[in-house]
C-alpha positions as CSV (number, residue, x, y, z in Angstrom):
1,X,48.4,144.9,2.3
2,X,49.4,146.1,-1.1
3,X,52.6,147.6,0.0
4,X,53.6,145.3,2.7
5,X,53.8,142.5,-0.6
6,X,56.1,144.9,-2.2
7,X,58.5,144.5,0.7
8,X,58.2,141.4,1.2
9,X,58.8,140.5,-2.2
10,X,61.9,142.2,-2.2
11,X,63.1,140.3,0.5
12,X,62.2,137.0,-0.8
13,X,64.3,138.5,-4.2
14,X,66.5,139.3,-2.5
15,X,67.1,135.9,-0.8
16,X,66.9,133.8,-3.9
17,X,69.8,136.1,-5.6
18,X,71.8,135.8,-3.0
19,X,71.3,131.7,-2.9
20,X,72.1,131.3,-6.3
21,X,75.6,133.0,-5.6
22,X,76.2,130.9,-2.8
23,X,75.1,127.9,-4.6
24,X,78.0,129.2,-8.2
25,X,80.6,129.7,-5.5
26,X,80.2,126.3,-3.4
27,X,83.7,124.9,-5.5
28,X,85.3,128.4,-4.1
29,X,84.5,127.8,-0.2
30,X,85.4,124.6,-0.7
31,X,88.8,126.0,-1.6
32,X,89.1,128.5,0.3
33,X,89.0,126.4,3.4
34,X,91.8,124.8,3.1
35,X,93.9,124.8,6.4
36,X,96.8,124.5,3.6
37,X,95.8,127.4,1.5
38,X,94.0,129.7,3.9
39,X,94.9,128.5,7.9
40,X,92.8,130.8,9.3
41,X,88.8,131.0,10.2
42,X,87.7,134.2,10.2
43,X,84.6,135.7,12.3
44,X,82.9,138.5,12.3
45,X,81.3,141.0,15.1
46,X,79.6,143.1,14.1
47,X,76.5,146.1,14.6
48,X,72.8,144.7,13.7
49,X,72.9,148.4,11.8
50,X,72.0,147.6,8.2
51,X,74.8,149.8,7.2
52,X,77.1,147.3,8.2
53,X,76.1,144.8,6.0
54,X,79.0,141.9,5.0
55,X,79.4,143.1,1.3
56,X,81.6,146.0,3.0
57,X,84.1,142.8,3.4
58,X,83.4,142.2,-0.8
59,X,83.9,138.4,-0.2
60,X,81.7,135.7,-1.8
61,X,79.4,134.4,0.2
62,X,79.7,131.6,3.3
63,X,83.6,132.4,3.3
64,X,83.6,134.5,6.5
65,X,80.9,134.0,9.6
66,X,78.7,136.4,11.2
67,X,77.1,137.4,14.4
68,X,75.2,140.4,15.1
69,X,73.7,142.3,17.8
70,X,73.5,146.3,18.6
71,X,76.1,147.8,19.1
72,X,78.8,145.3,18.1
73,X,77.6,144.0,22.3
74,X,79.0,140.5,22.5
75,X,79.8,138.4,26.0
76,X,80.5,134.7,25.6
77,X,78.6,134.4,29.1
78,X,75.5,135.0,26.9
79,X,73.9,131.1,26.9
80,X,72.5,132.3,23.5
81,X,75.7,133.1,22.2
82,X,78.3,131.1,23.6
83,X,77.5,127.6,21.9
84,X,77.0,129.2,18.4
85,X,80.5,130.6,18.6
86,X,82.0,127.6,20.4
87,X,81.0,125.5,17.4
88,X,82.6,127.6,15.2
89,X,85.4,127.7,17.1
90,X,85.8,123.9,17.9
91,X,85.0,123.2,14.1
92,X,87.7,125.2,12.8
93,X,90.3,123.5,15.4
94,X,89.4,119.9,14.1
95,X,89.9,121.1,11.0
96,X,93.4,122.3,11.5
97,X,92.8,126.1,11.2
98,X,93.5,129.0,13.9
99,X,90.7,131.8,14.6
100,X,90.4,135.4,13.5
101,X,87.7,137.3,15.1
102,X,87.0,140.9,13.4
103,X,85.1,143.0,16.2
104,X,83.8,145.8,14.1
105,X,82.3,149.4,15.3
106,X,80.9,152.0,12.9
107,X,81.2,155.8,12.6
108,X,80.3,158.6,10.1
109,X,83.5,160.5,8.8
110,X,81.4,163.1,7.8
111,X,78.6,163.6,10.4
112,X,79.2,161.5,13.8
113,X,77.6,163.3,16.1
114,X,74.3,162.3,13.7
115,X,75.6,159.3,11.6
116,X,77.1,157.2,14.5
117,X,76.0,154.2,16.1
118,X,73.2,155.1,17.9
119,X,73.1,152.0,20.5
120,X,76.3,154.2,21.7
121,X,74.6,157.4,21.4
122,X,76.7,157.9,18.3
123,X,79.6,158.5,21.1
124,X,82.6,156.9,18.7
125,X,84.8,156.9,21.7
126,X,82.2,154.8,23.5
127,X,82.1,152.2,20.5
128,X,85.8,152.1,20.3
129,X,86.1,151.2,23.8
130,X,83.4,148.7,24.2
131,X,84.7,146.8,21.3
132,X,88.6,147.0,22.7
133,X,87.2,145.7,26.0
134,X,85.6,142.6,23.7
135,X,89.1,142.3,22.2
136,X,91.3,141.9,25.2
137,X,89.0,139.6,26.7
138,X,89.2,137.0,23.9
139,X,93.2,137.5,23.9
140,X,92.8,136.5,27.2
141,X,90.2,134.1,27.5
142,X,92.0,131.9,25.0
143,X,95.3,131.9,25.7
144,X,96.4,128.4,27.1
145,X,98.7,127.6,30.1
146,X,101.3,127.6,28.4
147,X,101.3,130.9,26.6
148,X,99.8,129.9,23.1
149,X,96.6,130.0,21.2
150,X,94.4,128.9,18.3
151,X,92.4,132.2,18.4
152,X,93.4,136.7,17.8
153,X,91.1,139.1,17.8
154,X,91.4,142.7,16.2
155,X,89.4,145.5,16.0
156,X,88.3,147.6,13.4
157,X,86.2,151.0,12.4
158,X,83.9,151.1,10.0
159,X,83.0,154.4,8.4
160,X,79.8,153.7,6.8
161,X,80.0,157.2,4.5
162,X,82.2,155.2,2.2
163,X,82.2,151.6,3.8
164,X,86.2,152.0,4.8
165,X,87.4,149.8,7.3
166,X,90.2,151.3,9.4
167,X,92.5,148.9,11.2
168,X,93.4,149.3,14.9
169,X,96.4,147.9,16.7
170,X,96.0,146.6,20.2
171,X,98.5,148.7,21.3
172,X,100.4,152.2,20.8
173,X,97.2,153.3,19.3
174,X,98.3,153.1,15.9
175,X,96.0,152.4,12.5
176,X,95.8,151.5,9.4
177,X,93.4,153.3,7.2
178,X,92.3,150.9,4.2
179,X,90.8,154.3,2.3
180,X,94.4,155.7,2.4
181,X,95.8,152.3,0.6
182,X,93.1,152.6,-2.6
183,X,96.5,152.8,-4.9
184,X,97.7,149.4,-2.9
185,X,98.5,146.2,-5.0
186,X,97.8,143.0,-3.1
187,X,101.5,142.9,-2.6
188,X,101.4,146.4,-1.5
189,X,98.6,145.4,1.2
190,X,100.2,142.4,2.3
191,X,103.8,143.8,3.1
192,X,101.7,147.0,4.9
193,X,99.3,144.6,7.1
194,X,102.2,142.4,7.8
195,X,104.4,145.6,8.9
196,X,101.5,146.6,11.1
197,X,100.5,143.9,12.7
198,X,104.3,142.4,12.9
199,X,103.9,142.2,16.9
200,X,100.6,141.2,17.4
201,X,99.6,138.5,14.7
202,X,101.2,135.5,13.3
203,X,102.3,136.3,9.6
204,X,99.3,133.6,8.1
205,X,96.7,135.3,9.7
206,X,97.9,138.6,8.1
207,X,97.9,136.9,4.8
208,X,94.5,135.6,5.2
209,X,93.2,139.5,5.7
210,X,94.3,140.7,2.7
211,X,91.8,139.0,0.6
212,X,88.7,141.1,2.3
213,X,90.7,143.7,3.0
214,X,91.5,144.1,-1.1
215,X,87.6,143.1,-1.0
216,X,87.0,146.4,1.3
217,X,89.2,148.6,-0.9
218,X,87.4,147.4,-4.1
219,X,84.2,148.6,-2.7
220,X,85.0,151.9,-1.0
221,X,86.3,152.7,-4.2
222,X,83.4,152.0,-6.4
223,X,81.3,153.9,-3.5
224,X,83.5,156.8,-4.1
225,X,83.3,156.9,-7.3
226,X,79.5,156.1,-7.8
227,X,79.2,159.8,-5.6
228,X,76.8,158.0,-2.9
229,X,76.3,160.7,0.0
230,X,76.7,159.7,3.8
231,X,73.7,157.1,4.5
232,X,71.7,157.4,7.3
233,X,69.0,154.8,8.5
234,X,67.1,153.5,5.5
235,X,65.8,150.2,6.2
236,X,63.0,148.8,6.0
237,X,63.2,145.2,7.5
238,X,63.5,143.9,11.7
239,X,65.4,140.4,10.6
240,X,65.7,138.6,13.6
241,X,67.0,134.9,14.2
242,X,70.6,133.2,12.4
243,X,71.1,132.8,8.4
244,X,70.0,136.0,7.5
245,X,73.8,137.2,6.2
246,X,71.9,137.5,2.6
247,X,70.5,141.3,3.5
248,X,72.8,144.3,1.3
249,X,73.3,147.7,2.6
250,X,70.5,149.6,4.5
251,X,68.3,146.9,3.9
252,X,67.8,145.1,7.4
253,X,68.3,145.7,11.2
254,X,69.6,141.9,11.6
255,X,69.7,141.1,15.4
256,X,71.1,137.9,16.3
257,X,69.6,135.2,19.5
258,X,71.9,136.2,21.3
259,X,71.8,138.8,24.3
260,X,69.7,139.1,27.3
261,X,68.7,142.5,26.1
262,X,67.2,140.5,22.8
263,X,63.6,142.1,23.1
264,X,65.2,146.0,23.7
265,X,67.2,145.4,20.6
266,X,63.9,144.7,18.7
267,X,62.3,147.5,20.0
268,X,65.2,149.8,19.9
269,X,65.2,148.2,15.5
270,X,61.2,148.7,15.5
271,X,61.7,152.3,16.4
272,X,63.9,153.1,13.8
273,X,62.0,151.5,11.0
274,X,58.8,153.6,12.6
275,X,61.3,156.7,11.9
276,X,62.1,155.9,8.5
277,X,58.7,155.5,7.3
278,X,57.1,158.6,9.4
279,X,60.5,160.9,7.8
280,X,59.4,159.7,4.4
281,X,62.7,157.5,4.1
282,X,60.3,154.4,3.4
283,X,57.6,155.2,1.6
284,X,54.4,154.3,3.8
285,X,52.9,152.3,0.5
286,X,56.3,150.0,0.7
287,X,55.7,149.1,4.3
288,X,57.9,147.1,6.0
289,X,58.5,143.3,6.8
290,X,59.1,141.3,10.3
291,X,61.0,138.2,9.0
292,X,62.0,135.9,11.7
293,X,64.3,132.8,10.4
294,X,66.1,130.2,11.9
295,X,68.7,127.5,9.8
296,X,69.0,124.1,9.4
297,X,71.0,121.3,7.8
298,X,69.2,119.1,5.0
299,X,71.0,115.9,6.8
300,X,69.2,116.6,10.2
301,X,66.1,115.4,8.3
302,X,62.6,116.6,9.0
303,X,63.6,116.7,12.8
304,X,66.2,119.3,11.9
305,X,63.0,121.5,9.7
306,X,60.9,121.3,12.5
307,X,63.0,122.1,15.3
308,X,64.3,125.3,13.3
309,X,60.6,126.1,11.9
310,X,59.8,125.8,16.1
311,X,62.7,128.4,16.7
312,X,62.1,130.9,14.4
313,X,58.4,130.6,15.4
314,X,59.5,131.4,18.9
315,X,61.6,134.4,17.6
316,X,58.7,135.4,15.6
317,X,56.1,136.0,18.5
318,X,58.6,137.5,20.6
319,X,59.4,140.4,18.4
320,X,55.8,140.3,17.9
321,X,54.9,140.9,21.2
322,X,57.8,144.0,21.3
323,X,56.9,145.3,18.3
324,X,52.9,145.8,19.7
325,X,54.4,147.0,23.2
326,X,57.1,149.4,22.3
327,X,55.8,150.7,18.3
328,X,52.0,150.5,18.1
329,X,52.2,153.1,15.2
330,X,54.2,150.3,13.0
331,X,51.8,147.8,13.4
332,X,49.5,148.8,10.2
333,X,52.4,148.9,8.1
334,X,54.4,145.6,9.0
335,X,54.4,142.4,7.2
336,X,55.6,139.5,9.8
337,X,57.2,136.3,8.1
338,X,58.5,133.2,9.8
339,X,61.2,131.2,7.8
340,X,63.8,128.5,7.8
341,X,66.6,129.1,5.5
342,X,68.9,126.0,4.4
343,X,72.6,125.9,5.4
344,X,73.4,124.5,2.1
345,X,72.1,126.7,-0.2
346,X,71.2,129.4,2.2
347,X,67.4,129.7,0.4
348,X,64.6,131.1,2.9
349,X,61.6,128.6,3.2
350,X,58.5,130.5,4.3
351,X,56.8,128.8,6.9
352,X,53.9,131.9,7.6
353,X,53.2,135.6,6.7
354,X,50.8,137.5,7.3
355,X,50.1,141.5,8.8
356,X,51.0,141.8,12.1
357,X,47.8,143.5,13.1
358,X,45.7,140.4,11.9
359,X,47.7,138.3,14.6
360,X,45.4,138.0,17.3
């Protein structure tokens, strides 16, 4: 039990640091979200890998959204996905803004064939593709009658050896490298973005990259110069459930509601936190943590608390059941929690934890 607390008391650290940043930079969103300052609403696809974490965009917290799931592996046919992104959408249209959507796969410059996405067999081709298939069916599922649209969609690489994103052009096959624009002044990066994406994206959704892409730059230089080597898997958490955008690198598989394959994406997470503890990468007297969480909105009143405790609940004995199924040999060393995390102030509330093998 001694070293599952030590894990779990990381992540609930971990959690209230991050709430007290979101909390400082509430007047910031605010601003930011300005249809006449910053038009656009900008999403984010993205790998439930823990090296893909959102501080590779280096952007204060609640600015840009998030969904995750293995593999970058979205359909808006999923019924668990489609209404959280429709909201998103719909919200940002009554608010007078257009849509970004940032599909991004991951890849090792330095080791692929090892350090790639593994729910693509680490096959970078294979990533590419799948997430270019994701693209062109949002350019074409939201295109209106008469030839226009509120929403674009780009793709992008991630190499998680220094946490450079690498921009990709619909067409031509063409891209922009952010690690070969380090030297870049945001004037620099905006005349180079707007160059690249001159046929393919309206110029104020260009200007409304460059603040995470200068976000990106800032931290794949600090990477660089901090000497970090390549990172392999090193986490040490299954986060499962929404709100959970508070976990830094390597620190959290974070699979979202949303796919049919939901319990193979647990298992396939459950597996490789099993690995890192049996190849020494967590130490067995760590352990490692469960945490299933759902959010909620303060003015949805104790209704709103209890239907989100009731989801996370429902996400927690799922996993559960996977975890027992697929990874008996992780069951002595996993912590499960159950929370609900505020949409305000993004803090986790702990409804239960306990050892998973003292579930019965």
């Amino acid at each position: 039990m001694e070293g599952h607390v030590k894990t779990f008391d990381a992540v609930i650290h971990r959690n209230a640091a991050y709430s007290n940043f979101f909390v400082e930079k509430r007047e910031y969103r605010r601003w930011y979200r300005r249809p006449d300052i910053h038009p656009t609403a900008v999403g984010v696809w993205m790998c439930m890998d823990g090296r893909c974490s959102p501080d590779v965009f280096g952007m204060p917290p609640g600015v840009l959204e998030f969904w995750r799931n293995g593999g970058c592996l979205f359909d808006l046919g999923w019924l668990g996905f489609q209404p959280s992104f429709k909201d998103w959408y719909l919200h940002a249209r009554k608010n007078g803004r257009r849509c970004l959507v940032v599909l991004v796969d991951h890849f090792s410059g330095s080791d692929p064939k090892k350090l790639g996405c593994a729910a693509h067999s680490c096959d970078d081709a294979a990533a590419r593709l799948a997430t270019w298939a994701q693209v062109e069916d949002l350019w074409s599922d939201f295109e209106e009658d008469d030839g226009t649209r509120n929403l674009y969609a780009i793709s992008c690489g991630l190499d998680t050896d220094t946490d450079t994103l690498v921009f990709r052009k619909r067409k031509g096959g063409q891209v922009f490298d952010l690690a070969k624009a380090w030297h870049f002044t945001e004037r620099d990066l905006a005349q180079a973005l707007g160059d690249f994406y001159a046929d393919e994206l309206p110029q104020e959704i260009v200007r409304d990259i460059v603040p995470w892409a200068s976000g990106n730059i800032l931290r794949s230089r600090n990477i660089e110069a901090s000497g970090r080597p390549p990172q392999g898997h090193g986490e040490s958490v299954i986060a499962v459930g929404r709100g959970l955008d508070w976990f830094g690198m390597n620190e959290a598989l974070v699979i979202g509601p949303f796919s049919p394959d939901f319990e193979e994406m647990v298992a396939v997470a459950a597996r490789i936190v099993l690995h890192n503890i049996e190849e020494g990468v967590v130490g067995q007297g760590k352990g490692a943590v469960l945490l299933a969480a759902a959010p909620f909105h303060p003015c949805e009143g104790n209704p709103g608390r209890r239907m989100a405790s009731r989801k996370a609940e429902h996400f927690a004995r799922v996993a559960e059941k996977v975890v027992r199924r697929a990874t008996p040999d992780l069951v002595p060393y996993l912590h499960c929690a159950v929370g609900i995390v505020d949409n305000d102030t993004r803090r986790l509330r702990i409804e239960r934890h306990n050892d998973l093998q003292t579930i019965i």
